[in-house]
C-alpha positions as CSV (number, residue, x, y, z in Angstrom):
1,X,45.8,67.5,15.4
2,X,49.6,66.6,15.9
3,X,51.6,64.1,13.9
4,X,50.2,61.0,15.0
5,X,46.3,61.5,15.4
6,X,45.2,58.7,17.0
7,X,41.9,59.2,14.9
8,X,43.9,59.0,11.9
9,X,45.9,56.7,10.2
10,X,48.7,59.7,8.7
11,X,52.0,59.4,10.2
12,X,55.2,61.5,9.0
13,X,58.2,61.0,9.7
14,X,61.2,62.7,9.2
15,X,63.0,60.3,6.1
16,X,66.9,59.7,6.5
17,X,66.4,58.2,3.1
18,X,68.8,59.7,0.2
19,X,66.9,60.3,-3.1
20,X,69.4,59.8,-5.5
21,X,67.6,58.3,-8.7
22,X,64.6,60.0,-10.8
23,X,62.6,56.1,-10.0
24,X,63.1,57.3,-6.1
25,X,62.0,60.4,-6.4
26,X,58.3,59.3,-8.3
27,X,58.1,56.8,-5.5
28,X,58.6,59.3,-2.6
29,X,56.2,61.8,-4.1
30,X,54.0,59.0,-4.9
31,X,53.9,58.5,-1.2
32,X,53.5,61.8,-0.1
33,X,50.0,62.3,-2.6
34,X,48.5,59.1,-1.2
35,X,48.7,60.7,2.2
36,X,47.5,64.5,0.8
37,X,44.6,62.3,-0.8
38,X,43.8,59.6,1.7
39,X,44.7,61.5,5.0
40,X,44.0,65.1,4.4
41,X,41.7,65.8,1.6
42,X,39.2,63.3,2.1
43,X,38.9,64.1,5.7
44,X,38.7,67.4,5.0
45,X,35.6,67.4,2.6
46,X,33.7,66.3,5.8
47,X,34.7,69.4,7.3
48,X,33.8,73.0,6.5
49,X,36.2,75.0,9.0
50,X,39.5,74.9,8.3
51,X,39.2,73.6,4.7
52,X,37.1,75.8,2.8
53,X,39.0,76.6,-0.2
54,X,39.5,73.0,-0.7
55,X,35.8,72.5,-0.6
56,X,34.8,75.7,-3.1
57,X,38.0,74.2,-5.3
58,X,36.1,71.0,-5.1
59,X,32.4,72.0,-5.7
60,X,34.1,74.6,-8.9
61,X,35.3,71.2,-10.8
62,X,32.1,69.5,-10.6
63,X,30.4,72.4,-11.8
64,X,32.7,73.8,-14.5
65,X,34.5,70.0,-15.3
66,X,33.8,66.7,-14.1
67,X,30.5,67.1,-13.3
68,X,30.0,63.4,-11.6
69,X,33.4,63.8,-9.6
70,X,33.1,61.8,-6.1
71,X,34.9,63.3,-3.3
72,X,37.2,60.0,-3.6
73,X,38.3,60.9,-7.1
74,X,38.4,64.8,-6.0
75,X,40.8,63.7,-3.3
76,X,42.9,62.2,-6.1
77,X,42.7,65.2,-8.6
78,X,43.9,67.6,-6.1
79,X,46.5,65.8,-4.7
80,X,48.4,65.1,-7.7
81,X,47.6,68.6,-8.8
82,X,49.4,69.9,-5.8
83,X,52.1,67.6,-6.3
84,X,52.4,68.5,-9.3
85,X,52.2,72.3,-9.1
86,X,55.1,71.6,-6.4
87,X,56.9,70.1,-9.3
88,X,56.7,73.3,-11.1
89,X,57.2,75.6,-9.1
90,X,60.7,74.2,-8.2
91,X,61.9,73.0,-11.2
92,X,61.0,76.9,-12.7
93,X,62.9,78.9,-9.7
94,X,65.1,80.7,-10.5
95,X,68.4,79.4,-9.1
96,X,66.9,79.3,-5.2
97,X,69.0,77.7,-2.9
98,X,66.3,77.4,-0.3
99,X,63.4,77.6,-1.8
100,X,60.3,77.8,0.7
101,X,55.9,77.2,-0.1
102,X,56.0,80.6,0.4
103,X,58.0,81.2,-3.0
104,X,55.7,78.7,-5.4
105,X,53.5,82.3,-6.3
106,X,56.4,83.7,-7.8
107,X,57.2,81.1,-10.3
108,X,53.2,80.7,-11.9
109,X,52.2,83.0,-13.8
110,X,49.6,85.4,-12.5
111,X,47.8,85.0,-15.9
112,X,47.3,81.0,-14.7
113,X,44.5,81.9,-12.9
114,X,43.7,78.0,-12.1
115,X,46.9,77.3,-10.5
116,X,47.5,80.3,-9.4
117,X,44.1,80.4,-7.2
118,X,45.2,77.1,-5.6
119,X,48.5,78.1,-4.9
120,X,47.5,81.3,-3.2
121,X,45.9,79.2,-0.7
122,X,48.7,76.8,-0.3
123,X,51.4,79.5,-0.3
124,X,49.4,81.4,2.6
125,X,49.6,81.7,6.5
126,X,46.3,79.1,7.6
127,X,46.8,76.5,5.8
128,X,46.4,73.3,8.2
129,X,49.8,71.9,9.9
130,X,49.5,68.5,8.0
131,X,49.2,69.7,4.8
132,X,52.1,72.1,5.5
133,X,54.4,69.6,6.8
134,X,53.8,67.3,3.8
135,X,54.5,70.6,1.2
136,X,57.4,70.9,3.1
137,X,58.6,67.2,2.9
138,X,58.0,67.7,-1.3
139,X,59.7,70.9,-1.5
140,X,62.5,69.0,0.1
141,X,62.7,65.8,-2.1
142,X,62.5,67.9,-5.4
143,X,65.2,70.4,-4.0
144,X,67.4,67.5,-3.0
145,X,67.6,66.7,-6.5
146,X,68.0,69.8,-8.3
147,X,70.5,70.0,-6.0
148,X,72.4,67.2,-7.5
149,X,71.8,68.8,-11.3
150,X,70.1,65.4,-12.0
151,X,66.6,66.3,-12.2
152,X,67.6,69.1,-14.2
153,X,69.4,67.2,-16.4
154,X,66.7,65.1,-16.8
155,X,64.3,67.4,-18.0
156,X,67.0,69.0,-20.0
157,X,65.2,70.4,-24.1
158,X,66.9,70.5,-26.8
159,X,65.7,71.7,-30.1
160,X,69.3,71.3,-32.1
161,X,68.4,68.6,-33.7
162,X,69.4,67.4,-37.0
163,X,67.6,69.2,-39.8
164,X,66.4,66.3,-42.0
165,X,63.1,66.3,-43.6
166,X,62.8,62.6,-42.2
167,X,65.2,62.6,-39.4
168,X,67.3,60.1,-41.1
169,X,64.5,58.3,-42.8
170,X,65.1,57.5,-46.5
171,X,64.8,60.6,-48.6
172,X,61.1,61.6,-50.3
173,X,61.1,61.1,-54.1
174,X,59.4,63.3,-56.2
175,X,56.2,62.8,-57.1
176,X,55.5,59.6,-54.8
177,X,51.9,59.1,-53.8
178,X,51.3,60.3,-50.0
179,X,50.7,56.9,-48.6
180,X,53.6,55.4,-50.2
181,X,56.0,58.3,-48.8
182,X,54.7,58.0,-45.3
183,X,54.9,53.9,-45.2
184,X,58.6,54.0,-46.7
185,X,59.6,56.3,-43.8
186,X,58.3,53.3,-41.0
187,X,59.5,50.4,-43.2
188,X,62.8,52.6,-43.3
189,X,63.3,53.4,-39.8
190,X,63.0,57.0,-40.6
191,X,60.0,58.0,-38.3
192,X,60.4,55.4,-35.2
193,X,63.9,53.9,-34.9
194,X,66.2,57.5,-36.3
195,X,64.3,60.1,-34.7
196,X,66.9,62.5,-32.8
197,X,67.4,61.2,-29.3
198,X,65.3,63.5,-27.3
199,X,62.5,62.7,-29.2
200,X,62.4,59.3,-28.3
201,X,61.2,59.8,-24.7
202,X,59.5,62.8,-23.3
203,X,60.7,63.4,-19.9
204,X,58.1,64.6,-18.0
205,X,55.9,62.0,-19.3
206,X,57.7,59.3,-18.0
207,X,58.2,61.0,-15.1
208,X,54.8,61.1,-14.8
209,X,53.6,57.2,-15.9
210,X,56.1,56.8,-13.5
211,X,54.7,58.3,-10.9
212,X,51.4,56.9,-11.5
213,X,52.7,53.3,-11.7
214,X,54.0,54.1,-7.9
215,X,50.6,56.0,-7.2
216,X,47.4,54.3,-8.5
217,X,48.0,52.0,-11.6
218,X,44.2,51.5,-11.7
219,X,43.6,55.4,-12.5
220,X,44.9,55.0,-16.0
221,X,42.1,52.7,-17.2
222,X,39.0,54.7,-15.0
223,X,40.4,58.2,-17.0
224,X,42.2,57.1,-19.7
225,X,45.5,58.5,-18.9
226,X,47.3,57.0,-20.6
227,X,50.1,58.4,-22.9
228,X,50.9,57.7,-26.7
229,X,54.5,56.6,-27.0
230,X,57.0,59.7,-28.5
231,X,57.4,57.7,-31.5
232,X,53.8,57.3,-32.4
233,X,53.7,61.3,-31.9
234,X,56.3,62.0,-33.4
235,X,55.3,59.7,-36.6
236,X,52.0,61.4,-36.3
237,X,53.1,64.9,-35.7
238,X,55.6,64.5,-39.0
239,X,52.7,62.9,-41.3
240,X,50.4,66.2,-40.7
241,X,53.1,68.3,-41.2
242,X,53.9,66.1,-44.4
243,X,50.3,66.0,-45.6
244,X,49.9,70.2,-45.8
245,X,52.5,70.2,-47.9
246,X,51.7,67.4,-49.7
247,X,48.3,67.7,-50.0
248,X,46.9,70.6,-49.0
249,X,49.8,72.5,-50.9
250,X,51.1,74.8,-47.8
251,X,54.6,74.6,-48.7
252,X,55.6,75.6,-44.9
253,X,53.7,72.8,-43.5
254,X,53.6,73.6,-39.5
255,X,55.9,76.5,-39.9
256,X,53.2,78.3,-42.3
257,X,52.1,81.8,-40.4
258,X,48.5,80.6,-41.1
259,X,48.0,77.9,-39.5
260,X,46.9,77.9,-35.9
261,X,47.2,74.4,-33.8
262,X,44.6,73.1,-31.0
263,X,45.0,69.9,-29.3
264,X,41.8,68.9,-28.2
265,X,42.6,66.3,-25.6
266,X,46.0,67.7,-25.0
267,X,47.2,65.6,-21.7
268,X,51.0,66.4,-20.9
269,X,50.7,68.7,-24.6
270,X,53.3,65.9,-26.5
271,X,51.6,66.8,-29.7
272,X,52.1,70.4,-29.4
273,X,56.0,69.9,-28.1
274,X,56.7,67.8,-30.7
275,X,54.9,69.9,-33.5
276,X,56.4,73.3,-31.9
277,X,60.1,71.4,-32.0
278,X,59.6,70.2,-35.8
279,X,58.3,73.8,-36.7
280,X,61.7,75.1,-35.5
281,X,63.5,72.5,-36.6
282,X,61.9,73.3,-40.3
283,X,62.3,77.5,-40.1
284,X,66.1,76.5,-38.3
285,X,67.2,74.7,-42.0
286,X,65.3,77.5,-44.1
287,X,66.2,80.8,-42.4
288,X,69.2,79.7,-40.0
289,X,69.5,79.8,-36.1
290,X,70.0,83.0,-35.6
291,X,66.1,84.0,-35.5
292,X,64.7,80.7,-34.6
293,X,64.3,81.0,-30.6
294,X,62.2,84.4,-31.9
295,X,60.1,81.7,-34.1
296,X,59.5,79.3,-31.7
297,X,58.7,81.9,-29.0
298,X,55.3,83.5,-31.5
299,X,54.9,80.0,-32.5
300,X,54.3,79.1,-29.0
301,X,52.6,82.4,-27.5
302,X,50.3,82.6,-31.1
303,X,49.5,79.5,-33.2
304,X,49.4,76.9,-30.2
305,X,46.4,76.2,-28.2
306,X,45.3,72.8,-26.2
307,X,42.5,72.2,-24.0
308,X,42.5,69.5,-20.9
309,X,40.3,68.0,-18.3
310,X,42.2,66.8,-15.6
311,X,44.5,69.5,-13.6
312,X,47.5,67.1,-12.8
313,X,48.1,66.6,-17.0
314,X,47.3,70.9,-17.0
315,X,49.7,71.2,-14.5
316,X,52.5,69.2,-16.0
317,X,51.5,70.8,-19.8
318,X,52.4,73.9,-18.6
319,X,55.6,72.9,-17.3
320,X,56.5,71.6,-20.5
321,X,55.8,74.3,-22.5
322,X,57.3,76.4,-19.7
323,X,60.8,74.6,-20.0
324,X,60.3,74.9,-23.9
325,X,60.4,78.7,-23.9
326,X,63.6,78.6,-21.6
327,X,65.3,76.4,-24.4
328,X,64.1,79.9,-26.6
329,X,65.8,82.2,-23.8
330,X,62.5,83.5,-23.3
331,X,59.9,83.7,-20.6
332,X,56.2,84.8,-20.8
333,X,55.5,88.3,-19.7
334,X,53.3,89.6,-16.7
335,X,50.2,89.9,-19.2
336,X,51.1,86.6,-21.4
337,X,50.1,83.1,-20.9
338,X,50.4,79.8,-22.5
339,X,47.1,79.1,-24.5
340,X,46.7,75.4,-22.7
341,X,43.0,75.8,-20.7
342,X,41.3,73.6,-18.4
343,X,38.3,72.6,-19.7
344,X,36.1,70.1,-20.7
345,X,36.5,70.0,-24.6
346,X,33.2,68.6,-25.5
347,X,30.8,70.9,-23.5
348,X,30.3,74.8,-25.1
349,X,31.0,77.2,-22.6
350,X,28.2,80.3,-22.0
351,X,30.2,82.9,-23.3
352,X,27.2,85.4,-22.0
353,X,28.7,85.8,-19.2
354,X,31.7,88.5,-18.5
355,X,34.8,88.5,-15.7
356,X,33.5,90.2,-12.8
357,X,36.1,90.9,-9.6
358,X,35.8,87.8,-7.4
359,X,34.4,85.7,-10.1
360,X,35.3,82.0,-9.7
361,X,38.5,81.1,-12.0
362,X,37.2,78.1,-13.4
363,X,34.4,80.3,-14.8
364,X,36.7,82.4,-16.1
365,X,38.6,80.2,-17.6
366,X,35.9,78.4,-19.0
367,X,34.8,81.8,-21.0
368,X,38.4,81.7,-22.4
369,X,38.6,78.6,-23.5
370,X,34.8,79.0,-25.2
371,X,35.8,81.5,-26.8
372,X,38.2,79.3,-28.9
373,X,35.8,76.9,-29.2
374,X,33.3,79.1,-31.1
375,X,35.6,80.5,-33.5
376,X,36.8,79.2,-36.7
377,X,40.1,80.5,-36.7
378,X,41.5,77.3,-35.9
379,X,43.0,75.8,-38.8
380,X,44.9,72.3,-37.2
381,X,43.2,69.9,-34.8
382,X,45.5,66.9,-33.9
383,X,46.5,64.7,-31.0
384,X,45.3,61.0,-29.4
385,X,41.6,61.1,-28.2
386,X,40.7,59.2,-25.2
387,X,39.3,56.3,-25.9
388,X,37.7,55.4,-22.4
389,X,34.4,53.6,-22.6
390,X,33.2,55.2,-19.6
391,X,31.8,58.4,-21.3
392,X,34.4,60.7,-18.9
393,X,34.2,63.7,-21.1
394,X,30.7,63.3,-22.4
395,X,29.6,67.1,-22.7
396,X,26.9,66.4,-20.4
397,X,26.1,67.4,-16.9
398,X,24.8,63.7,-16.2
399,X,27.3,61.6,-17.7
400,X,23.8,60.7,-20.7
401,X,22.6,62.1,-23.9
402,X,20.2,64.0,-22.1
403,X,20.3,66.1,-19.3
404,X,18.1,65.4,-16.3
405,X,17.3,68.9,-15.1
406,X,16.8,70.3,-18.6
407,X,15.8,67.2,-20.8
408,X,17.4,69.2,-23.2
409,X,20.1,67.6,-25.5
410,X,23.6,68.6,-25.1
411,X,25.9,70.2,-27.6
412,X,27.7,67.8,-28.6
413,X,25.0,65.5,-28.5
414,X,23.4,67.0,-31.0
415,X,26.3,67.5,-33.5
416,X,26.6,63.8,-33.1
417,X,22.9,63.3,-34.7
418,X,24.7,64.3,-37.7
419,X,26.5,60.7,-38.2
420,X,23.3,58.6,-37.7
421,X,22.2,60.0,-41.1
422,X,23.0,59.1,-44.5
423,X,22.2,61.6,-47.1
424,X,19.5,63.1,-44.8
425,X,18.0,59.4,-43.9
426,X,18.7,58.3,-40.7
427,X,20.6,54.7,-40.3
428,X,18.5,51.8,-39.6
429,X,20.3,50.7,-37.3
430,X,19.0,49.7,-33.6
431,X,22.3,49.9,-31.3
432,X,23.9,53.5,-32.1
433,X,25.4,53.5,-28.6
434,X,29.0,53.3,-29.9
435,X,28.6,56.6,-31.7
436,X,28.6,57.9,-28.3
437,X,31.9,57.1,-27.3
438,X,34.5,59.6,-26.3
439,X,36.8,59.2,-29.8
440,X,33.9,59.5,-31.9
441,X,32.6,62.8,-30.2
442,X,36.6,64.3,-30.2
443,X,35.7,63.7,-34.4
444,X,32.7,65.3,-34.4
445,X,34.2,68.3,-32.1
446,X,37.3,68.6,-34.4
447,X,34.2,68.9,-37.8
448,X,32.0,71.2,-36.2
449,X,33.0,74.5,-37.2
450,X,32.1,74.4,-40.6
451,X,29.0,72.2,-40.4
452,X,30.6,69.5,-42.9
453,X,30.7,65.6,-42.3
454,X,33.4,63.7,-44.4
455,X,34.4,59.9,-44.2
456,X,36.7,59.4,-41.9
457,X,40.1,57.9,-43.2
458,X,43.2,59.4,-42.8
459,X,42.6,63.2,-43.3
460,X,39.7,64.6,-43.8
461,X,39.8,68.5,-45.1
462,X,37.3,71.2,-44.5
463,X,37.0,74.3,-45.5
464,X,39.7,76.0,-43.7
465,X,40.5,73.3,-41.5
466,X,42.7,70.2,-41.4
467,X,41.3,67.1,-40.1
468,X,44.3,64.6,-39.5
């Protein structure tokens, strides 16, 4: 196939086009996944030759996450996943001048076993010549612009931040009722106009809405990406840590040893960078500087976990956190990884099953992240759910309460019987259909451990575990 197929509709050409702005650069690589998606990868599900990796990559996400996944929305996943992984890879070099596909191994940890299986096959010697040349043309536009220092400076972290309880908010009094503090600190300013200034944007977020405004507008509303503003996490992220002092009389808050954090619907992990940032922030003012990077690094590696369904948001998560740990002047080890798993939160892994060689890394990595989900010892669930109507992340291999080759409930199904009852009577109501939507099942998820129901309001503690 050369550059101009006549059978095909791709055509590359070599762009005179500077990139000098961040908006230019989303555009380009906007471009550049349309034709990865459109011109390659859909093509290349009808084949069975040259792309078989692609095709075992595509049938081990409909059996392991998105178990309705069309080749169409496949296409899409994988495309911005490579993009994305691209985006990585480069921006984590370290100080490359030319930096080739046959470098992006170096930079992903070999404990990443998701994208470091894809990247093996993109990094190797038979990968078609499309493909290649379009790797090459993204390589290119991100390297122009680390070039220039301004993509860098772009993503540039920061955790000096004022060390203010509030962030400039007005000051706590003693003894004020919970609700009363926290709706002072909006009225005042203190939690969404005075926030330090790189808390007001995330970066890579709106790099990424970016992107997507360039790439497919529509996706946002068929998978629910869509992002909660840095305010709204960072008002959020500050109320929790608030409340466990507050209320739950853990006079660390998020900086308590104890407490272990999972985002269950992590996305781009805001919540977790924001809650990993205040943490610091918090042991910075109590114990100094000086040992704070050595916080934030265990804090990080120990205490923070998120799980996600779609690879792109994976992808970019871990670049986040990635870039965090260099603001520490740290970097994971050989054996480390970041505790961020792809995997669909609301179905319960098989954890039966043991790594064998050659086993298939979404397996794999669906045992780890069960293996989270079926112990206790997590102590914080927060974050945004989804809250698509479309029943996305249902927990179910058919996308309905029951499955059709087992006719057996699924898991989270059945923890969801527990909210059509009221002491031990079921509801009489006819339509329960809204119980099954996405939010509500996140809820449930985030109770299950402990086999308690509470109203649901504004916190809602369990035994060991804070619902907020």
């Amino acid at each position: 196939m050369t550059n101009t197929d006549n059978n095909s509709s791709l055509k590359i050409e070599k762009s005179t086009a500077e990139i000098t702005t961040i908006d230019q650069l989303a555009q380009s690589l906007a471009g550049h996944t349309r034709l990865i998606s459109d011109e390659i990868i859909m093509p290349a599900l009808k084949q069975s030759k040259d792309y078989k990796p692609i095709i075992e990559f595509f049938h081990s996400v409909q059996k392991h996450l998105i178990h309705d996944l069309s080749p169409e929305e496949f296409a899409d996943l994988y495309a911005q996943t490579l993009t994305f992984g691209l985006f990585t890879a480069v921006i984590l070099a370290k100080g490359k001048r030319k930096f080739t596909r046959f470098d992006i191994l170096k930079t992903i940890p070999k404990t990443n076993i998701v994208l470091h299986e894809l990247f093996e096959y993109i990094s190797g010697e038979n990968i078609p010549y499309q493909l290649e040349f379009i790797i090459i043309r993204i390589i290119s536009d991100l390297q122009q612009m680390k070039s220039k220092k301004l993509l860098n400076e772009y993503l540039k972290v920061s955790h000096n931040s004022p060390n203010k309880k509030f962030y400039g908010g007005p000051a706590p009094r003693r003894g004020e009722p919970i609700n009363e503090k926290l709706l002072r600190g909006v009225k005042g300013g203190g939690f969404l106009e005075k926030s330090p200034p790189y808390r007001n944007q995330d970066p890579l977020i709106h790099f990424y809405e970016t992107f997507l405004t360039y790439y497919n507008p529509r996706l946002r509303e068929k998978r629910g990406v869509y992002y909660t503003p840095q305010p709204v996490v960072s008002f959020i992220v500050r109320s929790i840590h608030l409340l466990l002092q507050e209320k739950f009389f853990i006079a660390g808050g998020l900086v308590d040893n104890e407490n272990i954090i999972l985002d269950p619907a992590a996305g781009t992990s805001a919540f977790l960078w924001e809650a990993v940032n205040l943490a610091i922030d918090e042991f910075a003012s109590r114990y100094g500087k000086g040992i704070a990077d050595r916080f934030g690094y265990h804090l990080l590696l120990d205490r923070v976990y998120g799980f996600e369904l779609l690879p792109a948001a994976y992808a970019v998560s871990h670049l986040k956190l990635n870039l965090l740990l260099k603001s520490f002047n740290a970097r994971l080890n050989d054996d480390e990884r970041l505790n961020i798993y792809l995997t669909n939160t609301l179905e319960m892994e098989d954890l039966e099953q043991k790594p064998l060689p050659g086993m298939d890394v979404f397996s794999e990595e669906s045992r780890r992240a069960g293996a989270v989900k079926k112990n206790s010892f997590i102590s914080i669930i927060m974050g945004n759910p989804p809250y698509s109507l479309s029943h996305t992340r249902t927990g179910t291999r058919t996308n309905k309460p029951y499955s059709l080759k087992s006719r057996k409930k699924s898991w989270i199904s059945e923890l969801l019987d527990d909210y059509k009852k009221v002491e031990g009577k079921r509801l009489e109501e006819r339509n329960l259909k809204w119980l099954q939507e996405d939010y509500v099942r996140f809820i449930r998820f985030a109770q299950h451990p402990h086999g308690q129901v509470y109203s649901i309001n504004h916190a809602l503690p369990g035994k060991d575990r804070f619902f907020i």
